[in-house]
N, C-alpha and C positions, 0 to 999 in steps of 0.2 A: 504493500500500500504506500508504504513512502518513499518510494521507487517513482512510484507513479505521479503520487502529488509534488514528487520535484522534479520530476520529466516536464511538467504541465508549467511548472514556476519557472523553468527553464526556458522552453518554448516562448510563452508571454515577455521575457525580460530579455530576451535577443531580438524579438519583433520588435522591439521599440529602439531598442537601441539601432537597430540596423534600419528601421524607419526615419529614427534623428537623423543619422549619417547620412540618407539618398536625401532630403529634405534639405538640410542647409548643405550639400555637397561635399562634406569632409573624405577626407581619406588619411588615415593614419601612414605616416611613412612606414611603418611593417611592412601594410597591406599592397601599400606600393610599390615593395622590395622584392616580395612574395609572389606578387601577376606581374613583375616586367618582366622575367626572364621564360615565360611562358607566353605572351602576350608578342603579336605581330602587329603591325598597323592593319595589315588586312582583314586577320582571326577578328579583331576589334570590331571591324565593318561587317562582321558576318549578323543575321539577322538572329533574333530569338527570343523567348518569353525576357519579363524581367528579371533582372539579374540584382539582388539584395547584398551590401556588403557583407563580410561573412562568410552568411550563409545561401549563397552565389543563388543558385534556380532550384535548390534542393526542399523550399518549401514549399513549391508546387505541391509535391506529393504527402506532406505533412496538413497544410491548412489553404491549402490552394487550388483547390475541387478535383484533384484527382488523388483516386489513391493509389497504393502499391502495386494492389491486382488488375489495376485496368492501366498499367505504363502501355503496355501493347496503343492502347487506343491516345493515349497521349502523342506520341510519338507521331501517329496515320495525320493526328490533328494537325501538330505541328508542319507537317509536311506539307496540307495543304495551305497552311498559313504563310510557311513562309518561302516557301517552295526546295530545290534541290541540296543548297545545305543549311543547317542552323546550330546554332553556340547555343550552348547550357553552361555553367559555372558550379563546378564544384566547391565542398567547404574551400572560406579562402579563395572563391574565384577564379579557380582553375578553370581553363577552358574546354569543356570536354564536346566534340564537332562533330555533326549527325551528316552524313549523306546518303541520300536516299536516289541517287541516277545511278546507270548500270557503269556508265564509262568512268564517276569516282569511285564505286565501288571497286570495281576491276583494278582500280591503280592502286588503291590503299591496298588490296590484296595480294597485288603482284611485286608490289614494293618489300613485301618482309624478304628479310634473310635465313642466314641458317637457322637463328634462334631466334623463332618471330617473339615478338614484347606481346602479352599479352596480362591489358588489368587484373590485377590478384582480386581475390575477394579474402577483405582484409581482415576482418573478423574471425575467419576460418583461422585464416593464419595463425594472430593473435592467438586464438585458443591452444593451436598445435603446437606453438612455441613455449607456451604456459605448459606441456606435458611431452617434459624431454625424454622422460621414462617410457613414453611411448610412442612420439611420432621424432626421428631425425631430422627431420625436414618440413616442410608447409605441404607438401605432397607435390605428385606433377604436377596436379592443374595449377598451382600457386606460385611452384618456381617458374625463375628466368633463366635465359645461357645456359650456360656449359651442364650447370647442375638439373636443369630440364630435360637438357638434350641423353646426358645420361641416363636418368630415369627412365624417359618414353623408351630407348631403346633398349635398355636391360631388360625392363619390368614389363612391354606390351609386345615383344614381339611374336610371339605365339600365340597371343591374342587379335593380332591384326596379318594373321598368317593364312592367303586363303586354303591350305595345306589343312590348317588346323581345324578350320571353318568347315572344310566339306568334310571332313573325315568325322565331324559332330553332328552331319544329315541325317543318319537316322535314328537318332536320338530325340532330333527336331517333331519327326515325323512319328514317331510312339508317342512323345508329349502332346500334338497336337489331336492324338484320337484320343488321348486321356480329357483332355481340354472340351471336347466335344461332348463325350457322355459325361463332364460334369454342367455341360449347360441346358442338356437332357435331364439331369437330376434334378438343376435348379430352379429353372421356368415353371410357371404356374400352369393353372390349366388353356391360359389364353396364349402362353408361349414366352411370355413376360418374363424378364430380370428383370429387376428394379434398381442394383445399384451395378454397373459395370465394372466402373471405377475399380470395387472390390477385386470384381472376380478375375477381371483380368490382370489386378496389384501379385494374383496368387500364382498366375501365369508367368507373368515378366518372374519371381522369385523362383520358379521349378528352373524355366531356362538355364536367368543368370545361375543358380548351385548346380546345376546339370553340366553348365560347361566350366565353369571356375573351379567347383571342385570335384567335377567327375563322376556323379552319382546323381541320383533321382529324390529327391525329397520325400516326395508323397504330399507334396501343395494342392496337388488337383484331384484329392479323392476324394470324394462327398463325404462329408463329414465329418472328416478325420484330419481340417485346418487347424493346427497347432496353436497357442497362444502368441507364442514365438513369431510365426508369420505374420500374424494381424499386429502384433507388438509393431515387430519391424516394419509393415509399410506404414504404419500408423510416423513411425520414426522418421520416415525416407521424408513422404512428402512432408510433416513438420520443417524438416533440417532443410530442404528447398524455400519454402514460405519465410522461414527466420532468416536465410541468406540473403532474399528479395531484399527484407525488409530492413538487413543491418545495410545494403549495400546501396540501396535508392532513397533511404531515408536519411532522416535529420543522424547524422554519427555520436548522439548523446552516448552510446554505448564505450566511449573511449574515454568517458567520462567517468562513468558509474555503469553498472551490470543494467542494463535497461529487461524489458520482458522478452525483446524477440532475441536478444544477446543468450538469455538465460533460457529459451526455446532452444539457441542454435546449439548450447551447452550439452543440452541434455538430451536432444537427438543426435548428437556427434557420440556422445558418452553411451547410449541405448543402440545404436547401431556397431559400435565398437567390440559391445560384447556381445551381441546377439551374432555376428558376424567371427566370433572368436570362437563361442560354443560351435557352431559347425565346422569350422577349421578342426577345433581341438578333437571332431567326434571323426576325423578322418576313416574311413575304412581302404581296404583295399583297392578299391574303385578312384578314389581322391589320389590315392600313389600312382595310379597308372594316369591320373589327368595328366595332360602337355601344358595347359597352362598353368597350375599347380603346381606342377614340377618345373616349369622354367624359369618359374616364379620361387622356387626354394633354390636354385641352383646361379641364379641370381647373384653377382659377384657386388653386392653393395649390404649396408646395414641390415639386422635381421628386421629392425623397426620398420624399415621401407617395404620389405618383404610382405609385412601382414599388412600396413596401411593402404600398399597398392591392391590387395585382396579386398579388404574392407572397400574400397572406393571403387572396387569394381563393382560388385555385387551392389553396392545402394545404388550406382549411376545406370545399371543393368536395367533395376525394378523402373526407375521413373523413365527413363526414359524408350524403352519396350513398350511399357501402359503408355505412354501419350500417344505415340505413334502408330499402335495399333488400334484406338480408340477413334482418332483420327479417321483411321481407315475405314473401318467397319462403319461410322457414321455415313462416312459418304459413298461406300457404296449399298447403305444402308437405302440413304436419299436417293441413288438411282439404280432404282428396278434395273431397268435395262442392262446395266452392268453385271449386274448379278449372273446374266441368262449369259452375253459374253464369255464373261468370266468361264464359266461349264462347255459352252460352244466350240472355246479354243484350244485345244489339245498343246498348242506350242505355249503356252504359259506367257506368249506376249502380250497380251490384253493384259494379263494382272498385274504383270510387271508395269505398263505403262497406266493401270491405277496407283499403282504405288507411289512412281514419279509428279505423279499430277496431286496424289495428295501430299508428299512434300512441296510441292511447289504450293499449292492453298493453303494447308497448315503445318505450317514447321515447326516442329519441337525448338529449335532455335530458329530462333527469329531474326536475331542480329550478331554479328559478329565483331567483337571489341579487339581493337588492334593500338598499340602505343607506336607512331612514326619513326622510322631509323632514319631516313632524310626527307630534307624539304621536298613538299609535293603541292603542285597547284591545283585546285579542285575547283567545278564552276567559278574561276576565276579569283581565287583568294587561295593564297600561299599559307600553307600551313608548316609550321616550324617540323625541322625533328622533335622529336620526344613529346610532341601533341598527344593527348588521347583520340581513337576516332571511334565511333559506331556506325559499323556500313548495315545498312537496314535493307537485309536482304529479301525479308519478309514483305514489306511492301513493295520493294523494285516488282518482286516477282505477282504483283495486283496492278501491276502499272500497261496500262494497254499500248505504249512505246514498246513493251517488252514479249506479250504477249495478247494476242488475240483473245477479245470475250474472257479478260484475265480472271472473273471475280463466278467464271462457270466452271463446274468441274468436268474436262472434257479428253478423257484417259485417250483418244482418238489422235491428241494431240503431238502424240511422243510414237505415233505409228506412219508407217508407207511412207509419202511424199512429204510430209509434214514432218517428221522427225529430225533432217537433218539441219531445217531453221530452229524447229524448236530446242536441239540439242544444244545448237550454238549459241542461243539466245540465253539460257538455262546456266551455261557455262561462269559462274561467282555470284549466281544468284540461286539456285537451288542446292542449297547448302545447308541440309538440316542437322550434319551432322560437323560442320566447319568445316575447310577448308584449309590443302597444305602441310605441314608440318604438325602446325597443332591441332590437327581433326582428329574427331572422336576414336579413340581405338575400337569402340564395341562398334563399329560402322558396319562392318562386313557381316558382322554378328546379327543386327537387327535387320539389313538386306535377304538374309538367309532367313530369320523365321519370319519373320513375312509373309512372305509368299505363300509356305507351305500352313502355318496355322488360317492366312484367309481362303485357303484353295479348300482343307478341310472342310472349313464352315459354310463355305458356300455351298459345299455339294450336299452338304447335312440337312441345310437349312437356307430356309426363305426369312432372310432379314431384314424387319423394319425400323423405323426408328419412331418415337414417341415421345419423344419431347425436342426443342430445338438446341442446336446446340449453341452453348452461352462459354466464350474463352474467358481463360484467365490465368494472367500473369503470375507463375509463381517461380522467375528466375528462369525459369521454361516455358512456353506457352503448353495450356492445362486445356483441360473440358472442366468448367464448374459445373459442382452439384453433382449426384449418385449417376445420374446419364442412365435411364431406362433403354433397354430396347426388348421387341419382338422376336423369338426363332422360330419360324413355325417347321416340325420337320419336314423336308419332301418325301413323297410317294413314287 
């Protein structure tokens, strides 16, 4: 409670003071010391909300009519406001620079080097630093350079091995009949789930423990969902929502423990060891895993060893559940797909659902990149060591980009059209990032895919029953339980 009633004392006694400051124009020499070395004459002419001493554009999202979970929609707004790029200001009025066209996008992203800069999420840090006894490091997603570049390469190569990948097909393909008769088990007598979300949280967990540590859980047996599971994704998506909210919010947590700090605490610390108990329950199965084993064989800290296991399995669940959720929605929305889908023996048609529902809803939206040189963007020079966000998510809604962008039209990525739409496509359908630092589970979530919507379609006639409503939780989400329909075929 007094957490909170001085979160609120804090908030009021900087709105004013940073209201005196824009009012009679002050600027403290700190604050002046602090944005020259970041600040261009041109980054300055870039357009953007307003910008508060301080506490730069970051109140937007505190007392400024949007909140955390709808940044996604801020962001579309801004673009129409102010058009291809726009400044925001970080605590201290850091400049941090949005472009939303394909030709800045493409540059900021062709521009990284060996060791592309990518903004940490600093809270995490902070916590993993505070627990030397169990992380050595801030993890990979957090490092920079040389000490990044080592990680990805020790700790994910057999994870981004398509060696490893296919030789886990049919594994894939048992979990997916498993998957099946639990949604035979679950539906009501109208054919009805009621909360997706769930059932597929318990999906993404068989995978991700099936391929990380080699063995089959038992997530998807009717009724025989462990505490442990629900614990855990209950944990996953908290620790996504608390990182939103330490990383676009007002940064009081650098202050004092705020609530979403003490969220990210205790889903960092709840998925630590729920992710340990299955480590430690190894069987025979988990010693014959390749990524398990190349992940123990692993020529770096034993700390790194389990915290890259731990970060794989929580990154597995959330983002499998978005992206398949995703899917099934809209091929939920069109029928017609559905009967394709069955029609096509060569699995093109699915595959270029697939494509097209990355391209309308990407689990990553944007891609945050730190400048290694100066680069000029619709016309304004942005320094090295700029922050940028290339906003992939919208390029790819842009009708410059593609045709009838905001239809879903799998048609797109096939015969004569495929090979404009490929190239168009190319640093814009990026759900998984792009380059050096893309997702290592990429190959992973391409491969069950396919094979868990090809099951379900042939199972079942899938509708959908409520609209779908996103939301930002560091990833774009589906809010809410998300009903749908199975009815079986005959």
């Amino acid at each position: 409670m007094f957490d909170n009633v001085l979160q609120s004392f804090d908030v009021v006694s900087l709105l004013i003071v940073a209201i005196f400051f824009l009012l009679v124009g002050y600027r403290p020499p700190w604050w002046i010391k602090k944005t020259a070395k970041y600040t261009s004459t041109n980054v300055s002419n870039i357009p953007g909300p307003l910008s508060l001493p301080i506490l730069g554009t970051r109140w937007i999202f505190t007392f400024g009519g949007y909140s955390c979970g709808k940044i996604h929609e801020f962001y579309s707004d801004m673009y129409k406001k102010y058009g291809s790029v726009m400044k925001e200001e970080a605590l201290f009025n850091v400049p941090v620079i949005s472009v939303f066209e394909k030709q800045d996008i493409e540059k900021v992203l062709r521009s990284s080097g060996k060791y592309p800069i990518r903004p940490p999420t600093e809270a995490i840090a902070q916590i993993r630093r505070q627990r030397p006894e169990r992380y050595a490091s801030t993890g990979i997603v957090n490092e920079q350079g040389q000490t990044w570049h080592y990680l990805r390469t020790t700790l994910t190569s057999d994870l981004t091995s398509p060696k490893t990948i296919s030789e886990f097909i049919p594994q894939i393909e048992a979990i997916a009949d498993d998957w099946c008769n639990l949604l035979t088990q679950l539906k009501d007598t109208k054919g009805q789930i009621d909360d997706m979300h769930q059932v597929i949280g318990r999906l993404g967990l068989e995978v991700t423990c099936a391929l990380v540590l080699g063995r089959r859980m038992g997530f998807l047996i009717p009724g025989q969902e462990s505490d442990s599971a629900q614990i855990l994704a209950k944990a996953v998506h908290d620790h996504f929502l608390a990182v939103r909210d330490t990383y676009f919010g007002l940064p009081f947590w650098k202050l004092f423990p705020t609530s979403a700090y003490k969220q990210l605490e205790q889903s960092e610390e709840t998925i630590y060891k729920i992710a340990m108990e299955l480590i430690e329950t190894a069987d025979d199965s988990t010693k014959e895993s390749a990524i398990f084993q190349s992940v123990l064989r692993a020529n770096v800290d034993s700390r790194e060893k389990t915290a890259a296991i731990v970060d794989f399995i929580a990154a597995g669940i959330h983002t499998l559940k978005n992206s398949l959720l995703f899917l099934l929605y809209l091929v939920a929305t069109n029928i017609n797909s559905q009967k394709k889908i069955l029609d096509d023996h060569s699995k093109n048609y699915l595959k270029a659902c697939i494509n097209e529902s990355f391209r309308l809803l990407p689990t990553a939206n944007c891609l945050a990149r730190v400048t290694e040189e100066e680069l000029t963007l619709s016309g304004h020079k942005v320094d090295a060591g700029s922050v940028l966000l290339c906003h992939t998510g919208i390029a790819c809604r842009n009708e410059n980009n593609f045709t009838n962008p905001n239809n879903f039209i799998p048609e797109r990525w096939l015969d004569e059209q495929k090979s404009i739409t490929s190239s168009n496509a190319t640093f814009l359908v990026t759900p998984f990032g792009v380059g050096r630092r893309i997702c290592p589970g990429k190959r992973l979530i391409e491969q069950v895919l396919p094979i868990i919507v090809d099951a379900t379609v042939k199972k079942f006639h899938i509708k959908e029953v409520t609209a779908l409503e996103l939301q930002f939780e560091f990833l774009l989400s589906a809010k809410g339980p998300m009903a749908m329909i199975f009815e079986e075929r005959r």
